[in-house]
Biopython code that builds the backbone (N, CA, C, O; Angstrom):
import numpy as np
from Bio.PDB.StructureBuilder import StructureBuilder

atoms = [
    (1, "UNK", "N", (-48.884, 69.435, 2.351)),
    (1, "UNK", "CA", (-48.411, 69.374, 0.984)),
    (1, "UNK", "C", (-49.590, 69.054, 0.084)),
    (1, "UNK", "O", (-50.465, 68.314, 0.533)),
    (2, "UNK", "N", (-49.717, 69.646, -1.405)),
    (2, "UNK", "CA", (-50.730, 69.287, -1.644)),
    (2, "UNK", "C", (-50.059, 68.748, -2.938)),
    (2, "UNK", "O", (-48.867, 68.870, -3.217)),
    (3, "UNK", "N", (-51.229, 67.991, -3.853)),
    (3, "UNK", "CA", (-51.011, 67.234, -5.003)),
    (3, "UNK", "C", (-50.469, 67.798, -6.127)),
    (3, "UNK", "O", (-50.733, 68.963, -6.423)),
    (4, "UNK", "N", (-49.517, 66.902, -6.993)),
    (4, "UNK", "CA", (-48.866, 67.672, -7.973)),
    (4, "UNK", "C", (-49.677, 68.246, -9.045)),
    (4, "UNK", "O", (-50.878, 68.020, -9.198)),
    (5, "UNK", "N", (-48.837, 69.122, -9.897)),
    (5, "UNK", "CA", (-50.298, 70.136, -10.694)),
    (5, "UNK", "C", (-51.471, 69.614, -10.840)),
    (5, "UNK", "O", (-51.380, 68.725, -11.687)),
    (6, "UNK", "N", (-52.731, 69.728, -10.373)),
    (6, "UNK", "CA", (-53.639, 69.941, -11.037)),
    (6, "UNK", "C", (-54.566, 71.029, -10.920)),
    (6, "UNK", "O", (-55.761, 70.919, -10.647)),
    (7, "UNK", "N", (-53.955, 72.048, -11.136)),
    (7, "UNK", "CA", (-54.400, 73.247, -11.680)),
    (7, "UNK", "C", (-54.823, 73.536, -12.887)),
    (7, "UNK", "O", (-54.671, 72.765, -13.834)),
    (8, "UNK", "N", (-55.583, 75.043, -12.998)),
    (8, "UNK", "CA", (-55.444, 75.390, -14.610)),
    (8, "UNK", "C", (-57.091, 75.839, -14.128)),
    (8, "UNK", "O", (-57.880, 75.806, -13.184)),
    (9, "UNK", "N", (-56.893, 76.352, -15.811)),
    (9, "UNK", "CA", (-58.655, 76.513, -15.982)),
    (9, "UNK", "C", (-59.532, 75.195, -16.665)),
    (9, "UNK", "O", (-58.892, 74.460, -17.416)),
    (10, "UNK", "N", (-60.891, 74.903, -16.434)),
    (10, "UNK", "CA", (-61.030, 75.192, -15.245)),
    (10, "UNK", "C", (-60.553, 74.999, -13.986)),
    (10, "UNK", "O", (-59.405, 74.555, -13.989)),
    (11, "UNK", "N", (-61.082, 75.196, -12.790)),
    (11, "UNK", "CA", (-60.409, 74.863, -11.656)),
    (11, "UNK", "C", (-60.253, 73.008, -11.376)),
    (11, "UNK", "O", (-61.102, 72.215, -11.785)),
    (12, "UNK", "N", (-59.714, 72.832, -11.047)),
    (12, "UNK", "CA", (-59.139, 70.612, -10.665)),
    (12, "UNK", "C", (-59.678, 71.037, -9.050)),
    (12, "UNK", "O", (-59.942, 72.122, -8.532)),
    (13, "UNK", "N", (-59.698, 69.728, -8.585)),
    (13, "UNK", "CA", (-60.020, 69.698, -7.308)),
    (13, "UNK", "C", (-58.681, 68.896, -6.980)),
    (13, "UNK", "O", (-58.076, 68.095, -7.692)),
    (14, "UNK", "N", (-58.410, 69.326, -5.747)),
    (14, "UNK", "CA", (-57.191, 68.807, -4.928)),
    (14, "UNK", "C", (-56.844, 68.430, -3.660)),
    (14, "UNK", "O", (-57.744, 69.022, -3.064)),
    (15, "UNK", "N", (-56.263, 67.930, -2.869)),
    (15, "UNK", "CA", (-56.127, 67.446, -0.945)),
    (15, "UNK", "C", (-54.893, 68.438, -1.025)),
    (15, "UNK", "O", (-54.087, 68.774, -1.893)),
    (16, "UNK", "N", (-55.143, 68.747, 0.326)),
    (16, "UNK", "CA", (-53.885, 69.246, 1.042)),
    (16, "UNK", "C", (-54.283, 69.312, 2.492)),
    (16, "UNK", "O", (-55.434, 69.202, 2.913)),
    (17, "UNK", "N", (-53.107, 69.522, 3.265)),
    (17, "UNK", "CA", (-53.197, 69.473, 4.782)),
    (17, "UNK", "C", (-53.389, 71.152, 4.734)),
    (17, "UNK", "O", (-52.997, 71.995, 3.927)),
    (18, "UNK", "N", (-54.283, 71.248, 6.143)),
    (18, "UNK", "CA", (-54.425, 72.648, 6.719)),
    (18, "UNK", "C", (-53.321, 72.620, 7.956)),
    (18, "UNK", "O", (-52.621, 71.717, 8.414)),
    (19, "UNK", "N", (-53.500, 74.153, 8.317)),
    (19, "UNK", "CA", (-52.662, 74.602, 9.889)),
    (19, "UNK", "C", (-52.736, 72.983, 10.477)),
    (19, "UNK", "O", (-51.813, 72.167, 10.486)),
    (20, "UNK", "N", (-54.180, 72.792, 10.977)),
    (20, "UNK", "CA", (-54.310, 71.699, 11.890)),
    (20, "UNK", "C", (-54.174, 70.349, 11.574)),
    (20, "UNK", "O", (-54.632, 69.467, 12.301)),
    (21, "UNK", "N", (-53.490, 70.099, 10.392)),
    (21, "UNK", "CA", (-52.807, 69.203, 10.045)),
    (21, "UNK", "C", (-53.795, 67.812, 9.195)),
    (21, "UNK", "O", (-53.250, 66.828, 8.695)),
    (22, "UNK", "N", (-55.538, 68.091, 9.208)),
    (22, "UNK", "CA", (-56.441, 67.936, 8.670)),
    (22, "UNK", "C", (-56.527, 67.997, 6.939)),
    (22, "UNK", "O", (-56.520, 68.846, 6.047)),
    (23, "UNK", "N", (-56.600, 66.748, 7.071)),
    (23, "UNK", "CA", (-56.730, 66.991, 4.865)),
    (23, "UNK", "C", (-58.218, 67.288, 4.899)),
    (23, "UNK", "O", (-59.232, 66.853, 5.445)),
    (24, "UNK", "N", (-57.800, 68.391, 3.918)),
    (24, "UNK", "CA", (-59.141, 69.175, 3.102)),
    (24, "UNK", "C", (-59.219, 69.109, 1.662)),
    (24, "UNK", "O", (-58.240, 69.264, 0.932)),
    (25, "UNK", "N", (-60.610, 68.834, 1.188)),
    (25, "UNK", "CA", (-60.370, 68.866, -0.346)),
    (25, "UNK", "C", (-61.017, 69.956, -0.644)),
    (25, "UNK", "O", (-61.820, 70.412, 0.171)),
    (26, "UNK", "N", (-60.752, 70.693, -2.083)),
    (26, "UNK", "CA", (-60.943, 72.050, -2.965)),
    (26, "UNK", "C", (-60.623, 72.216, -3.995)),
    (26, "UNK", "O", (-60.306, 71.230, -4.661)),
    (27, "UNK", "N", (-60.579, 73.227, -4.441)),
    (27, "UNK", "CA", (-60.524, 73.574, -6.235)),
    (27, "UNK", "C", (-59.502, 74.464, -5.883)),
    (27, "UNK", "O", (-59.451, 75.284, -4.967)),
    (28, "UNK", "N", (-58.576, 74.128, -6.887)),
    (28, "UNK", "CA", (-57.335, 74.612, -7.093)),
    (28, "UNK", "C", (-57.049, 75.278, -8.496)),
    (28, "UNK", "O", (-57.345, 74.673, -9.526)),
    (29, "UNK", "N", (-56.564, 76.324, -8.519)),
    (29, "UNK", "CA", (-56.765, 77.232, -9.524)),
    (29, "UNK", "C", (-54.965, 77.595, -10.233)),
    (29, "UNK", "O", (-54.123, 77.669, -9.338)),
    (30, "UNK", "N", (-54.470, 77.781, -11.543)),
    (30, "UNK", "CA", (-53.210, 78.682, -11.440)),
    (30, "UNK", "C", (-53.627, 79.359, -12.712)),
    (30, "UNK", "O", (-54.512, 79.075, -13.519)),
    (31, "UNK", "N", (-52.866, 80.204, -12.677)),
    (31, "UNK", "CA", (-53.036, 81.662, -14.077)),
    (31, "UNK", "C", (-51.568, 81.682, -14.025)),
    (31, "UNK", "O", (-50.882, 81.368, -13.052)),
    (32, "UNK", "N", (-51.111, 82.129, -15.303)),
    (32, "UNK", "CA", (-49.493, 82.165, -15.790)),
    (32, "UNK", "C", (-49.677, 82.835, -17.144)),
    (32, "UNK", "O", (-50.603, 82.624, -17.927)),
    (33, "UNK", "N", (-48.631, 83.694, -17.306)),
    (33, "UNK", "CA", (-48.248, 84.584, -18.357)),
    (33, "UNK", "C", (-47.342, 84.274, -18.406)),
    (33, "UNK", "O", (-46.538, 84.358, -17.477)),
    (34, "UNK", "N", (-47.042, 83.637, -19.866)),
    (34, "UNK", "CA", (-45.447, 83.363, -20.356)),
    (34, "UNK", "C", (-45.234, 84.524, -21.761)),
    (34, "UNK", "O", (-45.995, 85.325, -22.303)),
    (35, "UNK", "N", (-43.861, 84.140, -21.976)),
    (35, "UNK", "CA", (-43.491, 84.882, -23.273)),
    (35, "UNK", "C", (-42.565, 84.328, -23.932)),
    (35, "UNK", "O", (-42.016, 83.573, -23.130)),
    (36, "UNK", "N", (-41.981, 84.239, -25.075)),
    (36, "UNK", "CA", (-41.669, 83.666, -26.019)),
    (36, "UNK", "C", (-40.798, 84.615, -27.420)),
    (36, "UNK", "O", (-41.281, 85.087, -28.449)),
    (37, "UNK", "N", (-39.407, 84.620, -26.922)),
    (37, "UNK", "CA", (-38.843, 85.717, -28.001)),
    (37, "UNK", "C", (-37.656, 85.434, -28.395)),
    (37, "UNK", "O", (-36.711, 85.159, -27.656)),
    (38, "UNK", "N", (-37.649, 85.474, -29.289)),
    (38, "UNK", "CA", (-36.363, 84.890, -30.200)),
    (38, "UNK", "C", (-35.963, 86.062, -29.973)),
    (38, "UNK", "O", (-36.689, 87.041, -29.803)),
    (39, "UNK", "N", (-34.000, 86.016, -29.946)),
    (39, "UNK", "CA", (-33.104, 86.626, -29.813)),
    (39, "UNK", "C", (-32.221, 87.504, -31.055)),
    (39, "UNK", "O", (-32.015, 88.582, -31.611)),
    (40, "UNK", "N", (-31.922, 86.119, -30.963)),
    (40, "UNK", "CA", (-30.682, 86.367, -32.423)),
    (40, "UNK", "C", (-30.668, 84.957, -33.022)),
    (40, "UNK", "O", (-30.696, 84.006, -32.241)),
    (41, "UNK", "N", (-30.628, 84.745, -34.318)),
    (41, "UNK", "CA", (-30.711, 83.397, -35.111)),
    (41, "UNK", "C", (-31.031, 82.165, -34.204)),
    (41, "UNK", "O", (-32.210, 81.928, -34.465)),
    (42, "UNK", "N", (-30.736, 81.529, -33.555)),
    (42, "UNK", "CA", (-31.147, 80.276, -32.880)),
    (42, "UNK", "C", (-31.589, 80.143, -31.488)),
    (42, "UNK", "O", (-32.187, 79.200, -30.970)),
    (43, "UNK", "N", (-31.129, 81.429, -30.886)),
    (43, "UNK", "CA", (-31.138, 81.590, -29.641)),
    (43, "UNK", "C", (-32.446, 82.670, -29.561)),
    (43, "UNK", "O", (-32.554, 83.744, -30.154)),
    (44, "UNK", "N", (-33.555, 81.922, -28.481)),
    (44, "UNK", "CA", (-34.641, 82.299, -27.465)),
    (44, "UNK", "C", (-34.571, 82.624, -26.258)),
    (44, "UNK", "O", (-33.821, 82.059, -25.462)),
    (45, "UNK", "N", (-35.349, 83.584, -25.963)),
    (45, "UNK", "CA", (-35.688, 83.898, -24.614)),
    (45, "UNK", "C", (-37.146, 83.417, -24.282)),
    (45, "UNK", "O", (-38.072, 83.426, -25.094)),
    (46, "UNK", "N", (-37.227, 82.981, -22.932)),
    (46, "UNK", "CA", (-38.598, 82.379, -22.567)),
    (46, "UNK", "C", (-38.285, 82.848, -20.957)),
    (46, "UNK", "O", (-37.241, 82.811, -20.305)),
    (47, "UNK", "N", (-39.592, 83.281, -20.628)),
    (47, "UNK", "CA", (-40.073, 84.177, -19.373)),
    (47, "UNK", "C", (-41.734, 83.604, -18.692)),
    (47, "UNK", "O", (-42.607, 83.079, -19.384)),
    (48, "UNK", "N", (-41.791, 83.759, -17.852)),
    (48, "UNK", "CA", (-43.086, 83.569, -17.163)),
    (48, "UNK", "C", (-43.332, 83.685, -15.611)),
    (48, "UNK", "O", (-42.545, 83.303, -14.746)),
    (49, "UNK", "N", (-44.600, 84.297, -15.400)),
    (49, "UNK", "CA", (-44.876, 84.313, -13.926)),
    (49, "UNK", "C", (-46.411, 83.966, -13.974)),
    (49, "UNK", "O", (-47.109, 84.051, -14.984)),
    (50, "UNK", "N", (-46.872, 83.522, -12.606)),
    (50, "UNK", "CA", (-48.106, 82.696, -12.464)),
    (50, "UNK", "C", (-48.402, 82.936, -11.147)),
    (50, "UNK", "O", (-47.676, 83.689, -10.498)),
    (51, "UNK", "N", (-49.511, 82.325, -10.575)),
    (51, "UNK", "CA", (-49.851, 82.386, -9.518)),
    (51, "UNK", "C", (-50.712, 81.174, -8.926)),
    (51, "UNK", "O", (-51.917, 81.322, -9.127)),
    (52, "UNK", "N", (-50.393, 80.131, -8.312)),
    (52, "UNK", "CA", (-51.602, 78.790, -8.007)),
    (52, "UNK", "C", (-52.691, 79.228, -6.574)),
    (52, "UNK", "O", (-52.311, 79.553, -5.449)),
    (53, "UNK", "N", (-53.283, 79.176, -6.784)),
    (53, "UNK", "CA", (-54.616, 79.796, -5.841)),
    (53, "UNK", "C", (-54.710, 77.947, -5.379)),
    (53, "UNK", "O", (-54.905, 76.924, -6.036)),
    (54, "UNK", "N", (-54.467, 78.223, -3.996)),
    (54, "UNK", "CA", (-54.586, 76.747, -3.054)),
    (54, "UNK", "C", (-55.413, 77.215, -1.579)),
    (54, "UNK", "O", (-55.338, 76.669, -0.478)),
    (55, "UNK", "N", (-56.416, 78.716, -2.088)),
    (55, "UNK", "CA", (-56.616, 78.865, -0.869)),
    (55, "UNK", "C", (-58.022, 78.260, -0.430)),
    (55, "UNK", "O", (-58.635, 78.704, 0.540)),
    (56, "UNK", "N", (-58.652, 76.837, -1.503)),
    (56, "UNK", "CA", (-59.957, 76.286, -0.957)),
    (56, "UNK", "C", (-59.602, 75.335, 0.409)),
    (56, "UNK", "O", (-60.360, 75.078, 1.345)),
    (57, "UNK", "N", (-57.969, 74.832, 0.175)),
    (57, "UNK", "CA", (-57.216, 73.799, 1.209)),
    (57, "UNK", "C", (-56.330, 74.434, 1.994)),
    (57, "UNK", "O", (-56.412, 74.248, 3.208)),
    (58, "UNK", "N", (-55.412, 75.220, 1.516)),
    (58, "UNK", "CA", (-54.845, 75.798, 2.235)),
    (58, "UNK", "C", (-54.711, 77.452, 2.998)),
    (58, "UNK", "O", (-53.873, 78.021, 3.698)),
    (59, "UNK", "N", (-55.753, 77.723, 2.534)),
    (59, "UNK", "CA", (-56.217, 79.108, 3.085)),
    (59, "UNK", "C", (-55.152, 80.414, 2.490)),
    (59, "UNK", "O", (-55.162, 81.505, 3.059)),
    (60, "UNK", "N", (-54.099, 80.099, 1.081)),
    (60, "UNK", "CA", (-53.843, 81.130, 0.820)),
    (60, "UNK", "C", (-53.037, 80.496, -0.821)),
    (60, "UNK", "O", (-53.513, 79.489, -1.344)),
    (61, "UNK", "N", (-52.405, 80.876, -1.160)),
    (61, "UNK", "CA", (-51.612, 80.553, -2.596)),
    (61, "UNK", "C", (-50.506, 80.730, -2.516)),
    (61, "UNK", "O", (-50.042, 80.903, -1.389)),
    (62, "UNK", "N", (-49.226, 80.774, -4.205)),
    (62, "UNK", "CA", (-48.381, 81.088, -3.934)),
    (62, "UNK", "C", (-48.156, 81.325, -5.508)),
    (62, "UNK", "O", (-48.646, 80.653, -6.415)),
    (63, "UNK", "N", (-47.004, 82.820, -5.663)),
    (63, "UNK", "CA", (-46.383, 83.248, -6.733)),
    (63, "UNK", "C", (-45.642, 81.934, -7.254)),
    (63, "UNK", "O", (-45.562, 80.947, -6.523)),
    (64, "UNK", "N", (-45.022, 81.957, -8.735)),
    (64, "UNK", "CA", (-43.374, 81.735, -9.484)),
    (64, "UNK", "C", (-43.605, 82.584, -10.167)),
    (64, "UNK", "O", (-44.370, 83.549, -10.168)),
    (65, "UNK", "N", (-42.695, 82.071, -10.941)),
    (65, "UNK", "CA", (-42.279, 82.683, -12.051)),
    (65, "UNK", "C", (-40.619, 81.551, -12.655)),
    (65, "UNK", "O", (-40.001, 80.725, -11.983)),
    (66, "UNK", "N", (-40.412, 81.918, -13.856)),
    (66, "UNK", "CA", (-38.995, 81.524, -14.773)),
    (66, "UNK", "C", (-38.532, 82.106, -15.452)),
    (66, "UNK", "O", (-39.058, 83.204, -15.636)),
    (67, "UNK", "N", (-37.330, 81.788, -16.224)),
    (67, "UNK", "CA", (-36.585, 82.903, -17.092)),
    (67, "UNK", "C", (-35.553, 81.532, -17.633)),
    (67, "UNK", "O", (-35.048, 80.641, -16.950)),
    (68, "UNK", "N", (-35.504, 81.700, -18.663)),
    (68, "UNK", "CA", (-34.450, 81.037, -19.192)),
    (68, "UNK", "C", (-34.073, 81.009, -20.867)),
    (68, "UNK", "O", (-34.488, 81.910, -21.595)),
    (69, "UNK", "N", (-33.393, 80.085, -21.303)),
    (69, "UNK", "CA", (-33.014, 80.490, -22.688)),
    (69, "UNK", "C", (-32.764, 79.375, -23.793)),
    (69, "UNK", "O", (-32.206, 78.364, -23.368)),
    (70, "UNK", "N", (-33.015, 79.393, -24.838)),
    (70, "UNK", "CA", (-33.281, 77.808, -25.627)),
    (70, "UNK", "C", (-32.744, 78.220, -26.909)),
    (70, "UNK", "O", (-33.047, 79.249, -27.512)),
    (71, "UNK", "N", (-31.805, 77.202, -27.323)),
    (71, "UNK", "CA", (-31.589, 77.062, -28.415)),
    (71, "UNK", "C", (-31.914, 76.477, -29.420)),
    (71, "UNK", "O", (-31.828, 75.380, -28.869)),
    (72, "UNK", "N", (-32.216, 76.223, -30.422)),
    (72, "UNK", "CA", (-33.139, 75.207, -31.405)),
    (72, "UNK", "C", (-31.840, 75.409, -32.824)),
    (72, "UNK", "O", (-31.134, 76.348, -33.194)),
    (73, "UNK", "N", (-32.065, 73.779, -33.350)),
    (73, "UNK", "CA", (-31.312, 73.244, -34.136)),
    (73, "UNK", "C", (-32.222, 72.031, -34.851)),
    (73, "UNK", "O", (-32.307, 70.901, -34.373)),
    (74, "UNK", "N", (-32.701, 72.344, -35.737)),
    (74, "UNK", "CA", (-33.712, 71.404, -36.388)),
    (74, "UNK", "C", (-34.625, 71.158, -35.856)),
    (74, "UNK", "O", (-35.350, 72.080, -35.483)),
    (75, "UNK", "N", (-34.976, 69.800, -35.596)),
    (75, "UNK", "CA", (-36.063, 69.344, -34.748)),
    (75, "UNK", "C", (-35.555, 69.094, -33.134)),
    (75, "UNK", "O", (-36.192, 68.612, -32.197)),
    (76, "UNK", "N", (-34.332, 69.548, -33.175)),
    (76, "UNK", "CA", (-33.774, 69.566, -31.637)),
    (76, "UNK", "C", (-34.021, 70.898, -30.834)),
    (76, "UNK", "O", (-34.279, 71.904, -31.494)),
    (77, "UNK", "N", (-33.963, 70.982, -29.474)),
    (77, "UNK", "CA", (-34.292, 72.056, -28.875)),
    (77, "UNK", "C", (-33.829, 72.035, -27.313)),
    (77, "UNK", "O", (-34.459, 71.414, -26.457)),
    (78, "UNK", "N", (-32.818, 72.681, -27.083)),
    (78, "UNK", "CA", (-32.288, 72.620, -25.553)),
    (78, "UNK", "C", (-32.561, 74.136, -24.593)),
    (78, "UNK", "O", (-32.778, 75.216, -25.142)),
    (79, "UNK", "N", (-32.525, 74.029, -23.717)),
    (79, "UNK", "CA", (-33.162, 74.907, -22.631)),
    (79, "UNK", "C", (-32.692, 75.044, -21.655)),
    (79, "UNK", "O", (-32.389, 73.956, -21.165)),
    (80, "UNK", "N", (-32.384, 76.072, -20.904)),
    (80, "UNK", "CA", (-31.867, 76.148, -19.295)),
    (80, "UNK", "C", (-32.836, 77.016, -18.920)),
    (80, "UNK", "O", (-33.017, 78.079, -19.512)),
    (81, "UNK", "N", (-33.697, 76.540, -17.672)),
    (81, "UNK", "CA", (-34.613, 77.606, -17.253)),
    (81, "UNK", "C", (-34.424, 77.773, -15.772)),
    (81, "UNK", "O", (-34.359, 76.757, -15.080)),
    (82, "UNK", "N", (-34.314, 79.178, -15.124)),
    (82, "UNK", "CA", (-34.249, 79.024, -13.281)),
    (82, "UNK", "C", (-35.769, 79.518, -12.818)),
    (82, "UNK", "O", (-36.405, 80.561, -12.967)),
    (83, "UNK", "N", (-36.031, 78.214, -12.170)),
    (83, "UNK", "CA", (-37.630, 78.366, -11.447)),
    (83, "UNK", "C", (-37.450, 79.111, -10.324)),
    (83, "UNK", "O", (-36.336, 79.449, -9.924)),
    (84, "UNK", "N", (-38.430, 79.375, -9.814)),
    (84, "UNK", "CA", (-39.023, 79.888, -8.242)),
    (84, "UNK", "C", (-39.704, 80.098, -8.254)),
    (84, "UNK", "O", (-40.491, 80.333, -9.171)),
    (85, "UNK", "N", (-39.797, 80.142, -6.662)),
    (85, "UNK", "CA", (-41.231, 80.132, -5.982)),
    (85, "UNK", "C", (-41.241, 80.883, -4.980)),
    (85, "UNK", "O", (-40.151, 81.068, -4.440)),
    (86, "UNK", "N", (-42.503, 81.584, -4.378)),
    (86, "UNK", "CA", (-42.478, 81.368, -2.755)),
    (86, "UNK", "C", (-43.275, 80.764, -1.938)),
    (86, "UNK", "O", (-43.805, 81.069, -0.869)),
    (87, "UNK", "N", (-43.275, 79.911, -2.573)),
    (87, "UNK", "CA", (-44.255, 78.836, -1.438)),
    (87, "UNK", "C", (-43.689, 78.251, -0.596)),
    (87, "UNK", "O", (-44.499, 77.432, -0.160)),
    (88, "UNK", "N", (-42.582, 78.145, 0.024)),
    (88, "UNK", "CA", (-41.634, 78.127, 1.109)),
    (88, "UNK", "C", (-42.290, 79.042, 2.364)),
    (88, "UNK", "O", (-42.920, 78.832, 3.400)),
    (89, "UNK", "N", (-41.631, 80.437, 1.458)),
    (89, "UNK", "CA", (-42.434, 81.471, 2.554)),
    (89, "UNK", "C", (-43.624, 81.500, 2.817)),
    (89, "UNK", "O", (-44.015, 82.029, 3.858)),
    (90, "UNK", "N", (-44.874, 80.662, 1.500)),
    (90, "UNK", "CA", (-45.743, 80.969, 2.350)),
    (90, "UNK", "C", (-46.184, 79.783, 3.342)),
    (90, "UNK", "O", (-47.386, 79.663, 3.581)),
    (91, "UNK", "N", (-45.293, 78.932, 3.909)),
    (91, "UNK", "CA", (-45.574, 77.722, 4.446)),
    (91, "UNK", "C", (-46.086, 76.836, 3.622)),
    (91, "UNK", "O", (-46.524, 75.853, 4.219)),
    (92, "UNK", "N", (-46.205, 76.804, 2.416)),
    (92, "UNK", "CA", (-47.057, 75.737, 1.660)),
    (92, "UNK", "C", (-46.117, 74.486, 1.083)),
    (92, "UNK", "O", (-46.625, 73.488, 0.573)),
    (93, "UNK", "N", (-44.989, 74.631, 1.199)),
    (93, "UNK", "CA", (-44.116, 73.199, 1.298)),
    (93, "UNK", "C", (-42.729, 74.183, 1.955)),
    (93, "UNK", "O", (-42.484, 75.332, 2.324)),
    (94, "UNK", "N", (-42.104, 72.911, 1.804)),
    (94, "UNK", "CA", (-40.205, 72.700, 2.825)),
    (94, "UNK", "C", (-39.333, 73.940, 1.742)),
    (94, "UNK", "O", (-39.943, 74.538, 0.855)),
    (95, "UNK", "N", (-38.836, 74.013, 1.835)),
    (95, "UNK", "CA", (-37.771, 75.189, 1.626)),
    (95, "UNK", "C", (-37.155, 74.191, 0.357)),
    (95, "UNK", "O", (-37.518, 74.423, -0.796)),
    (96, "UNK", "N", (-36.476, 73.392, 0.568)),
    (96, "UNK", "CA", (-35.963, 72.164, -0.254)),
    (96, "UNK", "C", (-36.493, 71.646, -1.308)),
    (96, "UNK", "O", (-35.858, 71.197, -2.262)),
    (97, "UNK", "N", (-38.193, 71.695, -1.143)),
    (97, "UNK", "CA", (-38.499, 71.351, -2.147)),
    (97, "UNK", "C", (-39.606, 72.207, -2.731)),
    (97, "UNK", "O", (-40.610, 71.661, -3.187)),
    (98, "UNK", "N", (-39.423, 73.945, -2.737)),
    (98, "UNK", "CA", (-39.750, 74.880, -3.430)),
    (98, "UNK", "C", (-38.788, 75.775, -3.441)),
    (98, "UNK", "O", (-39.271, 76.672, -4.132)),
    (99, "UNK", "N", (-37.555, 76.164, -3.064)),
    (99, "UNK", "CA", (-36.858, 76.611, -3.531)),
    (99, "UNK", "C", (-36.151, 76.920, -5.013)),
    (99, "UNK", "O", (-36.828, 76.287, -5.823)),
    (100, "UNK", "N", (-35.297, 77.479, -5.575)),
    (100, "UNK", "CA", (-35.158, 78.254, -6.797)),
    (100, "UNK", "C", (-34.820, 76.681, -7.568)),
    (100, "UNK", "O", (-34.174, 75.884, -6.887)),
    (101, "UNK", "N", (-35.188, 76.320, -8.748)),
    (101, "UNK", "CA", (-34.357, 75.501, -9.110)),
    (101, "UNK", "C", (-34.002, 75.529, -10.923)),
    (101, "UNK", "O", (-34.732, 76.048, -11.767)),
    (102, "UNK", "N", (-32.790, 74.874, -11.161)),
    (102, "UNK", "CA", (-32.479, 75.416, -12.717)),
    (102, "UNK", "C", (-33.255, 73.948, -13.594)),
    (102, "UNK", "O", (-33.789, 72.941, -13.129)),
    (103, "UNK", "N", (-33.107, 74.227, -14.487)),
    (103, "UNK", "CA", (-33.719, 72.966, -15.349)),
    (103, "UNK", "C", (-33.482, 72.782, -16.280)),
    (103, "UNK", "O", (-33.852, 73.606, -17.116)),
    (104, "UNK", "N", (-32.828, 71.761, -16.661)),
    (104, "UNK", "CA", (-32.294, 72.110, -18.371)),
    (104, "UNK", "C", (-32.983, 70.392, -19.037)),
    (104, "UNK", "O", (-33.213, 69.338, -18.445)),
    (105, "UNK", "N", (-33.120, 70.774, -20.404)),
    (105, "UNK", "CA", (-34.090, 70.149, -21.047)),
    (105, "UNK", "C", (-33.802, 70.328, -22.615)),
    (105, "UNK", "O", (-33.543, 71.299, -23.327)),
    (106, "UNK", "N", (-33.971, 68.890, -22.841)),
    (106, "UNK", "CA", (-33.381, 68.999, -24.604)),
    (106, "UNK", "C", (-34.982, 67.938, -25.095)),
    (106, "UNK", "O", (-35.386, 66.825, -24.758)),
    (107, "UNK", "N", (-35.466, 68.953, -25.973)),
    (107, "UNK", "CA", (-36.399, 68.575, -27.034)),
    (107, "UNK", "C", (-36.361, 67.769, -28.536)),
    (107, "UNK", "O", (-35.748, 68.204, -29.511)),
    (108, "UNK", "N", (-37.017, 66.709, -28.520)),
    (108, "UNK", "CA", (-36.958, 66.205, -30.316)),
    (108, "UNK", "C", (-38.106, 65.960, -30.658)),
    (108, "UNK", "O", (-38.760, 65.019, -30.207)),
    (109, "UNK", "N", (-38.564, 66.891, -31.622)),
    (109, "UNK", "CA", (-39.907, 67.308, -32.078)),
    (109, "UNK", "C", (-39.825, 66.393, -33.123)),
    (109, "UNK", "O", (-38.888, 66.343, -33.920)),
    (110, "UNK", "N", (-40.888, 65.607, -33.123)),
    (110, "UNK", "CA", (-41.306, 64.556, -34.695)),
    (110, "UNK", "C", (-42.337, 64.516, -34.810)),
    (110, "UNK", "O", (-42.830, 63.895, -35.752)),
]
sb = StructureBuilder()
sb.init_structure("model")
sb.init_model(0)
sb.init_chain("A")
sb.init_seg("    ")
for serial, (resi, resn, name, xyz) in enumerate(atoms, 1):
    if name == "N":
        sb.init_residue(resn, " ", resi, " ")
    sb.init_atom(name, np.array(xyz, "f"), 0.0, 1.0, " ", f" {name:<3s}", serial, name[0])
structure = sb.get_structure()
């Protein structure tokens, strides 16, 4: 398992276990394209896919991506977004805890 985000540009350095069960440290990388589109009067669409490059520790990476939808009301702002991943499949964590998950989230901008 390796450490929670620290990705991005530039690259963060990070631990994770290999095959042989050996912590290795490396530079950990992610790239993500999101998007951002209003619908109809209050209602947004928000989209994104990415990719985290974990292959200095773990010898390979793994896709997501999201999709979800937000409403905004003043300085308020609520959201339902469904994540995934496959970093399950690619062995890089438990099924449980990269599997699809929804997320909902209310914003107050001041």
């Amino acid at each position: 398992m390796t450490t929670p985000d620290r990705g991005g540009w530039p690259p963060r350095e990070t631990y994770g276990w290999d095959s042989t069960r050996t912590l290795r440290r490396g530079r950990a990388t992610n790239v993500e394209l999101s998007a951002h589109q209003r619908l109809a009067g209050r209602l947004s669409l928000d989209a994104g896919i990415g990719y985290y490059d974990l292959s200095a520790v773990r010898g390979t990476g793994y896709r997501y991506g999201s999709i979800g939808l937000g409403w905004g009301v003043g300085a308020f702002q609520a959201d339902l977004t469904r994540i995934a991943s496959n970093a399950a499949r690619r062995g890089l964590a438990a099924p449980e805890a990269a599997g699809g998950r929804w997320v909902a989230s209310v914003l107050w901008n001041f």
